[in-house]
C-alpha positions as CSV (number, residue, x, y, z in Angstrom):
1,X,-31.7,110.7,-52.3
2,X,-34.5,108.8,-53.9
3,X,-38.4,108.6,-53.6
4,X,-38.8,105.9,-51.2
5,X,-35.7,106.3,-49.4
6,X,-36.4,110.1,-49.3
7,X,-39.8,109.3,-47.4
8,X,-37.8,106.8,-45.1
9,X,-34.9,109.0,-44.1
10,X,-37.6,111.9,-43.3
11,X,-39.9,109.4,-41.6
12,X,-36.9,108.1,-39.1
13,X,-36.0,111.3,-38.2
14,X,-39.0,112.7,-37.4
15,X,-39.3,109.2,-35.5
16,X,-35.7,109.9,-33.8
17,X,-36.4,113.6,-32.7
18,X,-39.3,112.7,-31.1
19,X,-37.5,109.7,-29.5
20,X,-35.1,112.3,-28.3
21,X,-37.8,114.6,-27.2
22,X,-39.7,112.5,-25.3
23,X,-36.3,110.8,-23.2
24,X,-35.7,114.5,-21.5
25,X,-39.0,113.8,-19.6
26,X,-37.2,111.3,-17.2
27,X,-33.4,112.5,-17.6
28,X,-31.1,114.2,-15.5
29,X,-29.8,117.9,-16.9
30,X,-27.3,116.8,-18.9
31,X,-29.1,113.8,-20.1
32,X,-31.8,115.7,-21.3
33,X,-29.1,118.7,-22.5
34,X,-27.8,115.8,-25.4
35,X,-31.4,114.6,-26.3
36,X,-32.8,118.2,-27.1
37,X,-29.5,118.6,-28.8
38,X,-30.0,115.2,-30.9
39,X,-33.6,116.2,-31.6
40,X,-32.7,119.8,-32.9
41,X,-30.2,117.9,-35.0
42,X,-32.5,116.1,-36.7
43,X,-35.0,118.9,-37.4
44,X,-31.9,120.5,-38.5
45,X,-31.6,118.1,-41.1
46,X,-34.9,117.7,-41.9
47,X,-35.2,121.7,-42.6
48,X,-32.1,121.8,-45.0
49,X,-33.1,118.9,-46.8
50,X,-36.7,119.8,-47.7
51,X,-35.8,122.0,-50.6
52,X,-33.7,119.6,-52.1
53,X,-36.2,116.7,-52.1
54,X,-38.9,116.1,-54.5
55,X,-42.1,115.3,-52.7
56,X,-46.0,115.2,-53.7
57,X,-47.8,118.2,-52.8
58,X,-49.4,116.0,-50.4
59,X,-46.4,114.6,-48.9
60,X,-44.6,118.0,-48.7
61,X,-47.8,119.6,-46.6
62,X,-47.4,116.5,-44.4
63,X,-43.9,117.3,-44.0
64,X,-44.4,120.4,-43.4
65,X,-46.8,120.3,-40.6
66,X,-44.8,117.6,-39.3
67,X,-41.8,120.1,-39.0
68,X,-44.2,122.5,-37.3
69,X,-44.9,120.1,-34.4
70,X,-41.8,119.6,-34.2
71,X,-40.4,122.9,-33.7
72,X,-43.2,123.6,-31.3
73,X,-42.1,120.6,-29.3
74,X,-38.4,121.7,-29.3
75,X,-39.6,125.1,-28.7
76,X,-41.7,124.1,-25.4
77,X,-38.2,122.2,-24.5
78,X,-36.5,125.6,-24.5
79,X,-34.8,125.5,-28.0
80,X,-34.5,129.2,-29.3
81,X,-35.8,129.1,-33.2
């Protein structure tokens, strides 16, 4: 990956794990089951790739904060960490 589509790929999954988060308000069980599921995955992805990435110190704080608010929001969802 590459600079600006390094910042692109995290920025639409963070985008997408929210998305997913934020559908298991108004699905059923199972519905909900595969959108925690999706939004783990992209946190998942988003964890393994940060070391391989070269970001800004900036950037990489943002990130990394952004990660944290994620977890807590997969977390309050019921995903063990």
């Amino acid at each position: 990956m590459n600079g600006v589509n390094d910042n692109e790929f995290i920025e639409s999954q963070l985008k997408v794990a929210h998305w997913h988060l934020d559908k298991t308000a108004d699905a059923d069980p199972q519905a909900g089951q595969y959108h925690i599921a999706s939004a783990r995955r992209a946190y998942q992805t988003l964890l393994e790739l940060l070391p391989t990435i070269a970001l800004s110190g900036r950037r990489r704080v943002e990130l990394v904060t952004d990660l944290a608010a994620l977890r807590q929001r997969l977390q309050t969802a019921g995903v063990e960490m």
